[in-house]
C-alpha positions as CSV (number, residue, x, y, z in Angstrom):
1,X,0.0,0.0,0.0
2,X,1.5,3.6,-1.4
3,X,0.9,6.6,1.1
4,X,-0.2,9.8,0.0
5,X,1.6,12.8,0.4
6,X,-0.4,16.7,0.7
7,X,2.2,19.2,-1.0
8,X,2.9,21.9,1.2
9,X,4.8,25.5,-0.6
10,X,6.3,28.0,1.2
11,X,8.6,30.8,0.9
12,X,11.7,28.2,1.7
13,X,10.6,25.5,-1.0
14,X,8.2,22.8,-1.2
15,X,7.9,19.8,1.1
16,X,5.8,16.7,0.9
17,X,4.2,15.1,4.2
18,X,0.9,14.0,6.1
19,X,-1.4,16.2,6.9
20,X,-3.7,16.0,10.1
21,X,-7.5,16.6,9.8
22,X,-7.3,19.6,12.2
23,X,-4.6,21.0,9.8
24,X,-6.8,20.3,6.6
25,X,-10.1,21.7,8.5
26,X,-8.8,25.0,9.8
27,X,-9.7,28.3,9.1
28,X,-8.0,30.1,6.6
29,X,-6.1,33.1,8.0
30,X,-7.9,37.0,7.3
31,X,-6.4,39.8,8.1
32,X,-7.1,41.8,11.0
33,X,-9.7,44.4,10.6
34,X,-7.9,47.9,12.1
35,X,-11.0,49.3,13.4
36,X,-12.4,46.3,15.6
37,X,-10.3,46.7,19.0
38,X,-10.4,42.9,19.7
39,X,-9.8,41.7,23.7
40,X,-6.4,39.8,23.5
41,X,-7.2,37.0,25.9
42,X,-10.4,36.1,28.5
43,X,-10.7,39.0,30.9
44,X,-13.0,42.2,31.8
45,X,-13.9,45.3,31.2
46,X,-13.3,47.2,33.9
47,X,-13.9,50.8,32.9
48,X,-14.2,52.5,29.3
49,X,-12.9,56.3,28.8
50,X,-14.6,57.2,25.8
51,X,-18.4,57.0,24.8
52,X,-19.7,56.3,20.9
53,X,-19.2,59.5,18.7
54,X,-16.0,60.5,20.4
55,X,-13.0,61.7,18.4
56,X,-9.7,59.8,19.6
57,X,-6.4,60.4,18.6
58,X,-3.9,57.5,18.1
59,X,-2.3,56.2,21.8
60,X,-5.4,57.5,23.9
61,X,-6.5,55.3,26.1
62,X,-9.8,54.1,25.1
63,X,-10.6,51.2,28.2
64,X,-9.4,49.5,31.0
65,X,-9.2,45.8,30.5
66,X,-8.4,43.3,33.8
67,X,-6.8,39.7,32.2
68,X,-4.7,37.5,34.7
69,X,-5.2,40.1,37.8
70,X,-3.4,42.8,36.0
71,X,-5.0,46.1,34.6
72,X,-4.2,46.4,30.9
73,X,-5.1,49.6,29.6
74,X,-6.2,49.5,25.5
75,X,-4.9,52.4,23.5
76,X,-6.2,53.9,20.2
77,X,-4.4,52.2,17.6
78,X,-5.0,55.4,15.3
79,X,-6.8,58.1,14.8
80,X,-10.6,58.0,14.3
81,X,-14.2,58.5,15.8
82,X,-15.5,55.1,18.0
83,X,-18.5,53.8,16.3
84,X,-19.8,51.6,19.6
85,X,-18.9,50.3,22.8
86,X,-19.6,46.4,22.3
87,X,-19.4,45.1,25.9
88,X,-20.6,46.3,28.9
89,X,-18.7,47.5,32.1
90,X,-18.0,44.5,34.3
91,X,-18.5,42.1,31.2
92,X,-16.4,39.1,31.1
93,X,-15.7,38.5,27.7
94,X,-13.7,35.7,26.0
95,X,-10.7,35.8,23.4
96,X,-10.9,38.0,20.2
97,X,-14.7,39.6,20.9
98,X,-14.9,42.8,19.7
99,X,-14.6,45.8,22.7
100,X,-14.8,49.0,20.5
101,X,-15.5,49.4,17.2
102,X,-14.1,52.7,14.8
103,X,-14.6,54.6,12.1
């Protein structure tokens, strides 16, 4: 019996192997969308500093986000007007929801 080998290209050549189904199944990678501020791990919102239809400038601290008992504070990543607050205070949100949303 003859195995079957899944071609795999990259930028340092080409390589033949086995692929998993987890690896065949997974989601294709999409870019991040600039304007979604996205909570990096499980955690909560402790306090926001901005309300919807505020102009920010880039490095203004937008919320205050608790993750492993430390206080992370999220910063404007540019310039813009916030579209919506997407949590509540004292929500406990998972990995990668959406907190604030620009323009």
């Amino acid at each position: 019996m003859s195995q079957k080998y899944d071609k795999i290209e990259t930028r340092h050549g080409t390589f033949y192997t086995t692929l998993n189904k987890m690896y065949r199944e997974r989601k294709p990678w999409q870019p991040v969308d600039e304007k979604l501020i996205v909570s990096f791990m499980p955690g909560t919102l402790v306090e926001f500093n901005v309300k919807a239809g505020e102009k920010v400038k880039e490095g203004q601290q937008l919320a205050l986000f608790k993750a492993m008992k430390m206080n992370n504070k999220i910063l404007a990543p540019m310039d813009g007007k916030i579209k919506a607050l997407c949590v509540a205070v004292g929500e406990t949100v998972a990995k990668n929801v959406t907190l604030i949303e620009m323009e």
